[in-house]
C-alpha positions as CSV (number, residue, x, y, z in Angstrom):
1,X,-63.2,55.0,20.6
2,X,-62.0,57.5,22.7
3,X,-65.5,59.6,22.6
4,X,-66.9,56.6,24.2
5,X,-64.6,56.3,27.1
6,X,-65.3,59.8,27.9
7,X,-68.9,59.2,27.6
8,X,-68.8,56.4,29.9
9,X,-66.6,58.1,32.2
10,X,-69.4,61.2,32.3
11,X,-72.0,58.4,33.4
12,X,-70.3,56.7,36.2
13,X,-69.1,60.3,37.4
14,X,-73.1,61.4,37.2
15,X,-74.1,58.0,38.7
16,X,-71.7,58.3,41.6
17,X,-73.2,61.9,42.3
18,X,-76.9,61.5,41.8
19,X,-76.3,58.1,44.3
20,X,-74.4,60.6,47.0
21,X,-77.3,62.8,46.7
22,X,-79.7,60.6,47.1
23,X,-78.1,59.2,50.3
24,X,-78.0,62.2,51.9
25,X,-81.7,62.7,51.2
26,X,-82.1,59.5,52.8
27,X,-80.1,59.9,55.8
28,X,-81.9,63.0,56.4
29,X,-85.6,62.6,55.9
30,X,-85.8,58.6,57.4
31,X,-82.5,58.5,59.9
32,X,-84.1,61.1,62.4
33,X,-85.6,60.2,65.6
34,X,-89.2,60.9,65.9
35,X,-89.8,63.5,68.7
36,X,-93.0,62.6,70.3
37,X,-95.5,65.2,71.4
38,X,-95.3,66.6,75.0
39,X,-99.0,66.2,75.4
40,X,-99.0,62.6,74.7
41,X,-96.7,61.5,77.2
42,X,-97.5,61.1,80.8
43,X,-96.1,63.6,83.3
44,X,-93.4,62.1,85.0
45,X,-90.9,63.6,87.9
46,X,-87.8,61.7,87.2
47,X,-84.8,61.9,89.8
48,X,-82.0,64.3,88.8
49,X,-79.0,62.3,88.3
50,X,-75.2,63.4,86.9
51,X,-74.9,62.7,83.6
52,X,-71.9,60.7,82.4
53,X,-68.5,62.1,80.4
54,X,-69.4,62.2,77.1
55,X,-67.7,59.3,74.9
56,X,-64.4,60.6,73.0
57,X,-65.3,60.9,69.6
58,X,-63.1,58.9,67.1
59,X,-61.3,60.5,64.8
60,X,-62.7,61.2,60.8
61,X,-61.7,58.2,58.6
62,X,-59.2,59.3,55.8
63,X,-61.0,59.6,52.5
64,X,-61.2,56.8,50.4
65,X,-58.7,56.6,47.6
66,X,-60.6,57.1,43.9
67,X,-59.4,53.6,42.0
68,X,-58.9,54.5,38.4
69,X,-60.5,52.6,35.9
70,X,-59.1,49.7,34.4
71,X,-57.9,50.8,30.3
72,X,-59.4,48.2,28.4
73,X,-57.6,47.7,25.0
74,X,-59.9,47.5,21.5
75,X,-61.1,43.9,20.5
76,X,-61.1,45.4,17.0
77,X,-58.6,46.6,14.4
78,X,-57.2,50.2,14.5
79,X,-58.3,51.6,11.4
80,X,-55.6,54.2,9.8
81,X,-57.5,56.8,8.5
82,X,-56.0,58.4,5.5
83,X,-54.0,61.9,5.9
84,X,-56.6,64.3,4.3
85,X,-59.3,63.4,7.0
86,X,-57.4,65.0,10.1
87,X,-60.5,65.5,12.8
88,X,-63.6,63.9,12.6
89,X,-66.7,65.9,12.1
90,X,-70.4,64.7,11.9
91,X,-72.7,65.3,9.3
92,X,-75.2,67.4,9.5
93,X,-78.8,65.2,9.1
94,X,-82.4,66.1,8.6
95,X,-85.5,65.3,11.1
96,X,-86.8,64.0,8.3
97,X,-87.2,62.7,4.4
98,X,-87.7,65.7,2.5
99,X,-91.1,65.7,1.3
100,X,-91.7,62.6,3.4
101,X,-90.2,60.2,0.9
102,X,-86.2,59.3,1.3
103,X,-84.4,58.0,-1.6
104,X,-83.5,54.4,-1.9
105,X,-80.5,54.4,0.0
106,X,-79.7,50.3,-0.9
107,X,-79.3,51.6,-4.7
108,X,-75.7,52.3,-3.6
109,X,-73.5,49.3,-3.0
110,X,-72.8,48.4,0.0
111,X,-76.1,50.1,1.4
112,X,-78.5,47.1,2.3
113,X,-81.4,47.4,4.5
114,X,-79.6,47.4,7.9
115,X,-77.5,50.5,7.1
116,X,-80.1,52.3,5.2
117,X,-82.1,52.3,8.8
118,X,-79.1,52.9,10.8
119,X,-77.9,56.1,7.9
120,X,-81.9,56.9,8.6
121,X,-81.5,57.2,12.4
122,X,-78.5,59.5,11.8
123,X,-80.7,61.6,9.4
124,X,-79.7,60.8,6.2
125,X,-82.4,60.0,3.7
126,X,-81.2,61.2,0.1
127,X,-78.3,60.9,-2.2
128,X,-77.4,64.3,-1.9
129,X,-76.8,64.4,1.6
130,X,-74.3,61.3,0.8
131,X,-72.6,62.8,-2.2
132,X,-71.5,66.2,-0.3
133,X,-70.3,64.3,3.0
134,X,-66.7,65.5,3.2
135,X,-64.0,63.7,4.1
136,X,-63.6,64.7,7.9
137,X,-67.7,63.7,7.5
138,X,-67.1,60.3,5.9
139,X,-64.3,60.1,8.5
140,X,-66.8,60.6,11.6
141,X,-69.4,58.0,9.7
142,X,-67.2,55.4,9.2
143,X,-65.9,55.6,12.6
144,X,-69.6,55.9,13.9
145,X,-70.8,52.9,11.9
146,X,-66.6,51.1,12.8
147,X,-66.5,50.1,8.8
148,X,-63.0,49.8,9.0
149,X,-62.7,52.4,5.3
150,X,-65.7,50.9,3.7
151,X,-67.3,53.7,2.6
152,X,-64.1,55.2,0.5
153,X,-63.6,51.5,-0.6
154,X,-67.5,50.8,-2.1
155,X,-67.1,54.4,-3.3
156,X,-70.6,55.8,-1.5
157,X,-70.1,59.6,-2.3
158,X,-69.3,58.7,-6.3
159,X,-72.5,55.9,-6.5
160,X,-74.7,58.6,-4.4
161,X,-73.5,61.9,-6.9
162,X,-74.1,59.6,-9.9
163,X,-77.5,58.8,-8.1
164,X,-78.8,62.3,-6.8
165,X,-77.4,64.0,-10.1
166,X,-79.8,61.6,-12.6
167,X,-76.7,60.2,-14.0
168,X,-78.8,56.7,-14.3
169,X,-76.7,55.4,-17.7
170,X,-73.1,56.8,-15.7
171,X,-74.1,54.7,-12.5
172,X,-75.5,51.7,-14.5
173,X,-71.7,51.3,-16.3
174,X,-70.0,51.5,-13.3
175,X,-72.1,50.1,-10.8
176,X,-74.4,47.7,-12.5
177,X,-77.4,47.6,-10.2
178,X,-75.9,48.6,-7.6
179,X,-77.1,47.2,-4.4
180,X,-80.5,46.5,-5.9
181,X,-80.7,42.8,-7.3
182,X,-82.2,42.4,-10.6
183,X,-85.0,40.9,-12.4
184,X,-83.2,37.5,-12.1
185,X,-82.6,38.3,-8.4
186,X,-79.0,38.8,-8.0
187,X,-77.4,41.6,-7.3
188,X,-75.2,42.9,-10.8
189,X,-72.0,44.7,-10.4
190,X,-70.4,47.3,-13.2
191,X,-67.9,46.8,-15.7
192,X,-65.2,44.5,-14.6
193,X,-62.4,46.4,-16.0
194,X,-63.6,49.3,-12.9
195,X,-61.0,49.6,-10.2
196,X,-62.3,49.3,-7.5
């Protein structure tokens, strides 16, 4: 949460510069006074007359006093993360599916077809890439994604090593269909004797 008050801190501070900027470019190319050519105007001998004092010029104005931002508390939970995770760190992704085809991410639970696009965006296409996330990784995703620990609870990196390893029969017991919904179309979990 705090990366994106920084962020948004960095744009207003780039707004408020690029808008000084442009009001000096402004000020300078359109608030001039034409000067009008000394051949188009008519020759004419004006009397010499004393100019006035010149007007005392008012003092600077004081610079304006920077109001700080309002701190605007979090609508949502605080999620604890767990002890092990310590810093976030993001995953590395790919530009792409290997081979142009990515796995079928929804096979995991908890994966449906929303997540799979936005775990797509993020450049993750294959089980693999799921399976060897580490923890400060699933730490940075799940704050990414704000799943409040769903990702250690539905178990993602086991479903997605069972998945990427072949382990088809290992992943059926456990997981049932996973996130897939079968013949009868519902979705079919593992064993219920798993803890979950």
């Amino acid at each position: 949460m705090s990366h994106l008050l920084i962020e948004l801190a960095l744009w207003m501070l780039m707004a408020y510069f690029l808008g000084c900027v442009f009001g000096w470019f402004v000020k300078n190319v359109f608030g001039k006074t034409p000067i009008v050519a000394a051949a188009a105007a008519p020759t004419v001998v004006a009397p010499i007359v004393a100019r006035p004092a010149p007007l005392p010029v008012a003092a600077p104005r004081p610079a304006p006093v920077p109001i700080p931002a309002p701190v605007m508390k979090a609508a949502e939970p605080t999620v604890i993360l767990p002890a092990s995770a310590g810093t976030m760190e993001r995953p590395k992704g790919l530009a792409g599916a290997r081979g142009g085809k990515a796995d079928d991410l929804q096979r995991i639970s908890g994966i449906g077809p929303k997540n799979e696009a936005i775990l797509h965006n993020l450049g993750f296409f294959h089980f693999d890439q799921i399976a060897a996330w580490t923890p400060k990784e699933v730490a940075w995703v799940d704050d990414h994604l704000r799943f409040g620990g769903r990702i250690q609870r539905e178990e993602w990196i086991k479903q997605a090593g069972l998945l990427a390893s072949g382990k088809e029969e290992e992943f059926m017991r456990e997981y049932g269909t996973g996130g897939l919904k079968g013949k009868d179309g519902q979705t079919h979990s593992g064993s219920q004797t798993r803890k979950r």
